[in-house]
C-alpha positions in Angstrom: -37.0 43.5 40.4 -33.6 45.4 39.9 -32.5 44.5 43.5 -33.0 40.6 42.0 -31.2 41.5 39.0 -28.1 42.5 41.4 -28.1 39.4 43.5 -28.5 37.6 40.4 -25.4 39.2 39.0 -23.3 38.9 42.2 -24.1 35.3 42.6 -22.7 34.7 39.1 -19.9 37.1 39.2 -18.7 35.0 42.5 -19.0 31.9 40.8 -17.5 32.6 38.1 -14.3 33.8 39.6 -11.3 31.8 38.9 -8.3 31.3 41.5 -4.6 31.0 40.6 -3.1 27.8 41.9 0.6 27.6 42.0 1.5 23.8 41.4 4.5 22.9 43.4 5.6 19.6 41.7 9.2 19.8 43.0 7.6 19.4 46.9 6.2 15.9 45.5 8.8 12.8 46.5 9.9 10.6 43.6 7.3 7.1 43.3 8.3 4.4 41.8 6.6 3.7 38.8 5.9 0.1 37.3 5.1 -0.8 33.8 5.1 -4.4 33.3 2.7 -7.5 32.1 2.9 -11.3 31.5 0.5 -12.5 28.3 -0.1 -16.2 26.8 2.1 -14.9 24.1 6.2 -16.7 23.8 8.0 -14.5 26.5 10.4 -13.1 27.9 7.7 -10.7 29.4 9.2 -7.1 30.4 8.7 -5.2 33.2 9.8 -1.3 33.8 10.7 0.1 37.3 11.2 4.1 36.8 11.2 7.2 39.6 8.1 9.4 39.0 9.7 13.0 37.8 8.4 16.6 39.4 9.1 17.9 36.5 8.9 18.2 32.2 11.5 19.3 29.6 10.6 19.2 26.7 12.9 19.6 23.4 11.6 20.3 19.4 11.9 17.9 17.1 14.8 18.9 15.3 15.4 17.1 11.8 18.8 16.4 10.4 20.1 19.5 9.6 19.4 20.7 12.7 16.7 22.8 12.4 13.2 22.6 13.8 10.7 21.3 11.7 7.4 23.2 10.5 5.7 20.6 12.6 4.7 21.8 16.2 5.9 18.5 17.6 7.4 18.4 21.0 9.2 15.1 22.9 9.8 15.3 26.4 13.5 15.0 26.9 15.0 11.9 28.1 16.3 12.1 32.2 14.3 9.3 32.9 15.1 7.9 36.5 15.5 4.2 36.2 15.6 1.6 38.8 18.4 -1.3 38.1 19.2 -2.6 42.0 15.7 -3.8 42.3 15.1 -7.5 42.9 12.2 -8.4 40.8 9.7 -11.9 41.1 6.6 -13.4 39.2 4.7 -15.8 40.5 2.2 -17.9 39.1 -0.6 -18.4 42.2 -2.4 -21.0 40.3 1.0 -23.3 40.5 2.9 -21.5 42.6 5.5 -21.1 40.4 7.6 -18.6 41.0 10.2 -16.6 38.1 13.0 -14.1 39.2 13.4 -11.6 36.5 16.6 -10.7 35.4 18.5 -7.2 33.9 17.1 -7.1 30.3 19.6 -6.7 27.5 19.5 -3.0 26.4 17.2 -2.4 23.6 15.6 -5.8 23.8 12.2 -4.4 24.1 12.6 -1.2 21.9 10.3 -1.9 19.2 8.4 -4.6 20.6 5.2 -4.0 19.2 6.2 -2.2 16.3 8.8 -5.3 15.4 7.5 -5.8 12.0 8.3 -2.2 10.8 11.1 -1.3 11.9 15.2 -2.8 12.3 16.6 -5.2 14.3 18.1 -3.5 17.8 21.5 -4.4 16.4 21.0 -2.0 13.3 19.3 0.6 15.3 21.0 3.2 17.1 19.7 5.3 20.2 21.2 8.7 21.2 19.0 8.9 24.6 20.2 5.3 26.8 18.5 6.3 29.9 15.4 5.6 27.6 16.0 1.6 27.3 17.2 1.3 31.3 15.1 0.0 33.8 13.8 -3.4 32.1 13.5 -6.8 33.9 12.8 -9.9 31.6 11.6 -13.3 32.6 13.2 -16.5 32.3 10.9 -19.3 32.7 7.3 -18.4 33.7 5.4 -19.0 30.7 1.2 -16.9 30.9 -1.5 -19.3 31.0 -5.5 -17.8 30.5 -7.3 -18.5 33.6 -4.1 -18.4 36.3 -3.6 -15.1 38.5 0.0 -13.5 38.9 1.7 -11.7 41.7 4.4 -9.3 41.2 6.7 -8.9 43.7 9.5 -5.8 44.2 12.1 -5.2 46.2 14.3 -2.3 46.4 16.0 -0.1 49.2 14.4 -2.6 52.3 11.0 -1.8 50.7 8.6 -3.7 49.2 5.7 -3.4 46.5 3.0 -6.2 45.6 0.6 -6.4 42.5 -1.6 -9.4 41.6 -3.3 -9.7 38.3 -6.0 -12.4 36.8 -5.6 -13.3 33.1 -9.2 -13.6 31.7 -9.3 -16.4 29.0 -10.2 -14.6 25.6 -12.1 -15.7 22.6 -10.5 -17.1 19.6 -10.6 -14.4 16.0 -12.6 -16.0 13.5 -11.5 -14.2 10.5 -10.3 -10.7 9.9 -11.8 -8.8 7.1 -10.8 -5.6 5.7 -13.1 -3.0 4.7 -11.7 -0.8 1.5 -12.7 3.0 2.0 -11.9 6.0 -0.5 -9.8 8.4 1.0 -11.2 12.2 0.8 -9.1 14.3 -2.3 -5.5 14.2 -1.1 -5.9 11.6 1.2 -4.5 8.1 1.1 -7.0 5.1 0.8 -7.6 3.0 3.4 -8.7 0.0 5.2 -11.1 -0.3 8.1 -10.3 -3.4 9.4 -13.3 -5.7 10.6 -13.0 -8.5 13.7 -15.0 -11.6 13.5 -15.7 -13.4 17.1 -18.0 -15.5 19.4 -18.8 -13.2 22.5 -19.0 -14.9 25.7 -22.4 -14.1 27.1 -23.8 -13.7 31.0 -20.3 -12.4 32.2 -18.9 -9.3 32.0 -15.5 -8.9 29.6 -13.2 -6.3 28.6 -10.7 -6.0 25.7 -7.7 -3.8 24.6 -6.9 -3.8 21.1 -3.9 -2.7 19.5 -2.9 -2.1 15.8 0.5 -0.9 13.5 0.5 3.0 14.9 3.0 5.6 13.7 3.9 8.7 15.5 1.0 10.5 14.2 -1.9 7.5 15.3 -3.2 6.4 18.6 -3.3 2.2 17.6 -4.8 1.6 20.7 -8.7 1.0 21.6 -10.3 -0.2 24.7 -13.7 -2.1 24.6 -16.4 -3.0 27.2 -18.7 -6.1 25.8 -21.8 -4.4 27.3 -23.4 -3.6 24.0 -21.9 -6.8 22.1 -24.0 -9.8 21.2 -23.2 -13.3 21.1 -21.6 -12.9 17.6 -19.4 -9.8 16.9 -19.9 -9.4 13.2 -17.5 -7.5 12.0 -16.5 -4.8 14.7 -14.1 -1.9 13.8 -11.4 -2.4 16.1 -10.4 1.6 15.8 -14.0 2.4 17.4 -13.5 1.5 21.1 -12.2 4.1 23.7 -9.3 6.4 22.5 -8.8 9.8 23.0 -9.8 11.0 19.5 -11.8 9.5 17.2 -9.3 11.0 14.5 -6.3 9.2 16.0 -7.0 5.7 14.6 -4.5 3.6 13.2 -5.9 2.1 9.7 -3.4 0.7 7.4 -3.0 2.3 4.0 -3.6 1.3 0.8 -1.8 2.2 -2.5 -3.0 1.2 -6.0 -5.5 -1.5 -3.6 -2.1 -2.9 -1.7 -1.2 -2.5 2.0 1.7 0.0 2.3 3.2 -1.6 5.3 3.2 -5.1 7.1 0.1 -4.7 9.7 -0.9 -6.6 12.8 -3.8 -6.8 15.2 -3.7 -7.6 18.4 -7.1 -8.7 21.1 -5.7 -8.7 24.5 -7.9 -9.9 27.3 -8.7 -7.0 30.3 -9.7 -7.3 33.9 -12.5 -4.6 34.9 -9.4 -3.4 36.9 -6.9 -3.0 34.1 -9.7 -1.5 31.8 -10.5 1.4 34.1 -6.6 1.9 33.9 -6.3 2.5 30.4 -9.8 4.7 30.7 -8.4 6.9 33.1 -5.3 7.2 31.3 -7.0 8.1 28.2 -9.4 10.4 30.2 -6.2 12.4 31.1 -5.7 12.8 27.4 -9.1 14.4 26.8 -8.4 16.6 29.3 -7.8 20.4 28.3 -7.4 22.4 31.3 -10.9 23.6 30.9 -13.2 24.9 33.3 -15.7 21.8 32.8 -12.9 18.9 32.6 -11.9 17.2 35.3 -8.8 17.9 37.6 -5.6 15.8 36.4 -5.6 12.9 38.8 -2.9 9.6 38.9 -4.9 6.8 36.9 -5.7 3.8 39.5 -3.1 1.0 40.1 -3.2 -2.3 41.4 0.2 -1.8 42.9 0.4 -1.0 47.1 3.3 0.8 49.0 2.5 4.4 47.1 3.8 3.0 43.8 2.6 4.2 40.2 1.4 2.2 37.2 -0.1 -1.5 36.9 0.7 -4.6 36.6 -1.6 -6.9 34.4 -1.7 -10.6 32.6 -3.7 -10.4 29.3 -4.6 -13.2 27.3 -3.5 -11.9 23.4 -4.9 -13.0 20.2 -2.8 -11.4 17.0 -3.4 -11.2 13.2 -0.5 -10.6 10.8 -0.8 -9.4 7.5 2.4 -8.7 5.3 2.0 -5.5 2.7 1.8 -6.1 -1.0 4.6 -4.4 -1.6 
């Protein structure tokens, strides 16, 4: 019996023996790196060519006096590597319509989803440029639900091909909002409820997106495999994110919005879905002994490139605050 207790306790002690791993990130070659998507939505749609980066600096957030806040907040600093020689193409397959993207205006997609809350590009200044570099804009192609898109790049006699399908997506019925008491000291809140007809005997997949702040996730990803015919009243906060914590609910102040609000249903391939899962997966991960090992997120993009390229269809919902 002891001599089992001693293999016991060698097999374990082996096992749980942990190796150093020295990460050399500055061997790794630069990728490019696309973000980019065409919607149903009025355009011009954007896309983002960047170099991949071996390397993180990261800065404090310093307020304006110049001292670092009590808030353990850290922003990677700028340095971003952006690509402006590349030649840039959309194509429509369906038609065969084809759109070359041009240089887009600095700034012009700064606050694009967050355009109801904040100032016009004009009034806003940006210390960090290498931040709004990078950005190709359409000119013509107009996304249409049901149509599949190639992207096409070239830069320095290399090419890099995506295509994308835009799955049609079902029309919002109504929007209700769901008043909840906020815990002593808290601000109230709204939970805000979708309303919808789910297509059955076919497999969909939605992204939602809501007003965030810096302190929110306002993103959610949803699989229909659980939804019925008619979605009555889903929470649109409740899908994938990587904390349940992080959701985005607008506030509420003597029973009034505090800020002008939007939702936003965007149409997912299975592709583009398990994009945004692994990306939030990477989020959840810790550095743990039982999480997984930080891996690129798949892409739908060939020639070693990072990132994806996808056409959504997009439902959105404003609502103006009361004040």
């Amino acid at each position: 019996m002891r001599n089992i207790f001693i293999v016991l306790f060698l097999v374990i002690f082996t096992f749980s023996c942990i190796k150093d791993y020295e990460l050399d990130m500055k061997s790794s070659q630069p990728r490019m790196v696309v973000e980019g998507m065409i919607t149903n939505m009025d355009g011009p749609y954007l896309i983002r060519l960047t170099k991949s980066r071996n390397f993180l600096t990261f800065v404090p957030n310093w307020n304006n006096s110049g001292v670092d806040t009590t808030y353990s907040y850290f922003y990677p600093k700028g340095e971003t590597q952006s690509i402006q020689d590349a030649e840039v193409f959309i194509t429509d397959l369906t038609t065969s319509f084809t759109d070359t993207l041009i240089k887009s205006p600095a700034g012009e997609w700064h606050y694009y989803e967050a355009r109801n809350n904040y100032p016009a590009w004009k009034d806003f200044q940006v210390g960090d440029t290498s931040i709004i570099n990078g950005f190709y804009q359409t000119t013509k192609i107009k996304g249409i639900p049901g149509h599949t898109y190639a992207l096409t790049i070239k830069w320095q006699n290399q090419e890099y091909h995506a295509e994308s399908y835009m799955p049609p997506l079902p029309s919002i019925d109504s929007v209700q909002f769901n008043f909840t008491k906020g815990e002593i000291g808290k601000t109230d809140y709204n939970i805000p409820l979708l309303f919808f007809k789910e297509p059955q005997n076919e497999r969909n997949y939605y992204l939602f997106i809501t007003t965030g702040n810096n302190r929110v996730w306002p993103y959610s990803i949803l699989s229909d495999e659980y939804l019925k015919d008619y979605v009555n009243g889903l929470d649109v906060c409740k899908g994938i994110a990587p904390d349940y914590w992080m959701n985005a609910y607008p506030y509420v102040f003597d029973g009034k919005l505090t800020w002008d609000y939007f939702i936003e249903m965007h149409s997912l391939t299975k592709e583009s879905y398990e994009y945004y899962k692994a990306l939030i997966q990477q989020f959840r991960t810790d550095g743990g002994a039982y999480s997984p090992s930080p891996a690129s997120p798949p892409t739908n993009l060939d020639n070693g490139a990072l990132g994806f390229f996808r056409a959504s269809a997009v439902n959105r919902v404003d609502f103006k605050s009361d004040h």
